[in-house]
KESEPA-782889 format. One record per residue: residue number from 1; x negated, y negated, z of N, C-alpha, C in turn. Coordinates in steps of 0.2 Angstrom, whole numbers, plus 5000, padded with zeros to 4 digits. Layout:
> num  n_c1  n_c2  n_c3  ca_c1  ca_c2  ca_c3  c_c1  c_c2  c_c3
> NUM  X  Y  Z  X  Y  Z  X  Y  Z
...
END
This chain:
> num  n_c1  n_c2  n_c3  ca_c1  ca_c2  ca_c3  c_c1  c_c2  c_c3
> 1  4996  5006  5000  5000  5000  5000  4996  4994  5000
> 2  4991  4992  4997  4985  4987  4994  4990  4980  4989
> 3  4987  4976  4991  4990  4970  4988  4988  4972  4982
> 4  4994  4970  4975  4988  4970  4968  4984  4966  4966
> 5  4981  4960  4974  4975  4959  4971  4967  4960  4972
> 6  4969  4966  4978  4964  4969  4981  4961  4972  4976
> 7  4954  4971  4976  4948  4971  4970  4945  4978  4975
> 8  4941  4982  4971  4935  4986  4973  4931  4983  4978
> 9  4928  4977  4979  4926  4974  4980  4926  4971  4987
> 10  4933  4968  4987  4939  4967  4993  4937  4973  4999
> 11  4941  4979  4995  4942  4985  4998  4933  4985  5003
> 12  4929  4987  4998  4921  4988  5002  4919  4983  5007
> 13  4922  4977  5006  4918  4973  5012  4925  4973  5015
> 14  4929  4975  5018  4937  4977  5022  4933  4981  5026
> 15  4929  4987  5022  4928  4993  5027  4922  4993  5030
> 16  4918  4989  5027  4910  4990  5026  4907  4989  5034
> 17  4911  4985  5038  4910  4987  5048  4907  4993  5050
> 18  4913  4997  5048  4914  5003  5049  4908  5007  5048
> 19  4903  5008  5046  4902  5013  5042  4899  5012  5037
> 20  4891  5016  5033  4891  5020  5027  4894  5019  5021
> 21  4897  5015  5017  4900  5017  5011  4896  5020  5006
> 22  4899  5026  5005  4896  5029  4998  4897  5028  4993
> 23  4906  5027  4993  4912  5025  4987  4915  5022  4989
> 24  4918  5015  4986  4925  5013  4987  4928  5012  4980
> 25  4935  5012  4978  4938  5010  4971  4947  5010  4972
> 26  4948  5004  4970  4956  5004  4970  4958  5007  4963
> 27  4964  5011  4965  4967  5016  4959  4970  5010  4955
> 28  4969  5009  4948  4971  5007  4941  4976  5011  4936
> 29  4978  5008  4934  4983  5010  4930  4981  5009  4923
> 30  4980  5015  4921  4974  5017  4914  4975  5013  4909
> 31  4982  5011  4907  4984  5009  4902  4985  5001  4902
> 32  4988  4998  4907  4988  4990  4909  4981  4988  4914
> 33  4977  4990  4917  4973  4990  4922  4973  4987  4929
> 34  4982  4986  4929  4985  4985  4936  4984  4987  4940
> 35  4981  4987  4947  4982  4989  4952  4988  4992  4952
> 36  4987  5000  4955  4991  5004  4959  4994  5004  4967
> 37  4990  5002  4969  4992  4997  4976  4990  5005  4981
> 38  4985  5008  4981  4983  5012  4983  4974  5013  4982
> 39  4969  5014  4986  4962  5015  4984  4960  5018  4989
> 40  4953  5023  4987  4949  5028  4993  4940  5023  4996
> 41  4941  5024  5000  4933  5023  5003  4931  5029  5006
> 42  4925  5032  5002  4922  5038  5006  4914  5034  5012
> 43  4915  5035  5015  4911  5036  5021  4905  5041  5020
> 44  4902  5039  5025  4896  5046  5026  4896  5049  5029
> 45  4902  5049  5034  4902  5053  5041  4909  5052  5042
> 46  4911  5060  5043  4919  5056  5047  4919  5054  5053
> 47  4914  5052  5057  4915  5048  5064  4916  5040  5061
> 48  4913  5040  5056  4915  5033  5054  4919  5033  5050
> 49  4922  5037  5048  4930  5035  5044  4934  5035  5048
> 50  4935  5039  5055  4940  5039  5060  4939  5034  5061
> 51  4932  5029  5062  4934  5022  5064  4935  5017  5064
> 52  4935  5018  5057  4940  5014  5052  4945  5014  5051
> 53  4947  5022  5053  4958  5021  5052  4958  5020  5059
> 54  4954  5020  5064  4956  5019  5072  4959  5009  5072
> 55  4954  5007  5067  4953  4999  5065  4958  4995  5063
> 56  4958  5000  5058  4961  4996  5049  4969  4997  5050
> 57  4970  5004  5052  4977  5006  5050  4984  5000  5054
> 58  4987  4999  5050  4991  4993  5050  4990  4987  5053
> 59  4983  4988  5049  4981  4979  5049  4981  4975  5042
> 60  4981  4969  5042  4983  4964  5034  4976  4964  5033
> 61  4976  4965  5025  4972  4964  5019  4975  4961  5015
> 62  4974  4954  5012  4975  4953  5006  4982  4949  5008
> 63  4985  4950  5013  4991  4947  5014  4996  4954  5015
> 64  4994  4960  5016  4999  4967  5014  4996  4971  5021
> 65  5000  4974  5024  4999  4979  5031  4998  4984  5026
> 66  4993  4984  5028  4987  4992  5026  4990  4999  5031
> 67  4991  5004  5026  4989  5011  5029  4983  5015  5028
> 68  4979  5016  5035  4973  5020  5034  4974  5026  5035
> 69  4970  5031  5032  4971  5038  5034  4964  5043  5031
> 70  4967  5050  5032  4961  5054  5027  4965  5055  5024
> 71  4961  5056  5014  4964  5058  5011  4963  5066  5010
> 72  4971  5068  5008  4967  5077  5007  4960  5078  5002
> 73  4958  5083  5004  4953  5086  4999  4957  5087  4992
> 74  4952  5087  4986  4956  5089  4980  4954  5098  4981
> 75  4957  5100  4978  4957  5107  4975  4953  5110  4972
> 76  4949  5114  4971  4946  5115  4964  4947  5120  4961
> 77  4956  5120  4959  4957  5124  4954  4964  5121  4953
> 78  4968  5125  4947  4975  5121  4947  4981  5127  4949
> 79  4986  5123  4950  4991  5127  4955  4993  5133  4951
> 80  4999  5138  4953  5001  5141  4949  5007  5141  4951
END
C-alpha cells in the first residue's frame, strides 16, 4: 500500500536505519510503468527486517500508512 510516488529510492532510504539493504524495488506496471503501490526490501539478516516491520509497519511514507511484513518465499517450481 506505497504511495504511487514512492520511487525505489524513497523506499531504500525509508528502510535504510534498519539494516543492510541488499535489494529494494517498488513493483511497476510493465506496460504503463506506474507504480503498483506495493515494493520488497531484502535485508541481510532477518533480525533486521523484524526491525524494520517492528518500526515501519503502519507508519506514513510518502503521505500513505505503510504495511510491513515478510514476504513469502517464491517457490521454485510451478503449481499443479
Amino acid at each position: 500500500n506505497l504511495s504511487w510516488n514512492t520511487t525505489d529510492d524513497t523506499l531504500r532510504n525509508a528502510f535504510s536505519s534498519y539494516g543492510q539493504i541488499l535489494d529494494s524495488i517498488v513493483m511497476r506496471d510493465r506496460d504503463t510503468g506506474r507504480s503498483r503501490g506495493f515494493g520488497f526490501v531484502t535485508f541481510s539478516s532477518g533480525a533486521e527486517a523484524q526491525n524494520a516491520i517492528a518500526s515501519l509497519n503502519e507508519q506514513e511514507l510518502d503521505g500513505r500508512r505503510i504495511k510491513v511484513n515478510l514476504a513469502n518465499a517464491r517457490g521454485s517450481g510451478g503449481g499443479g
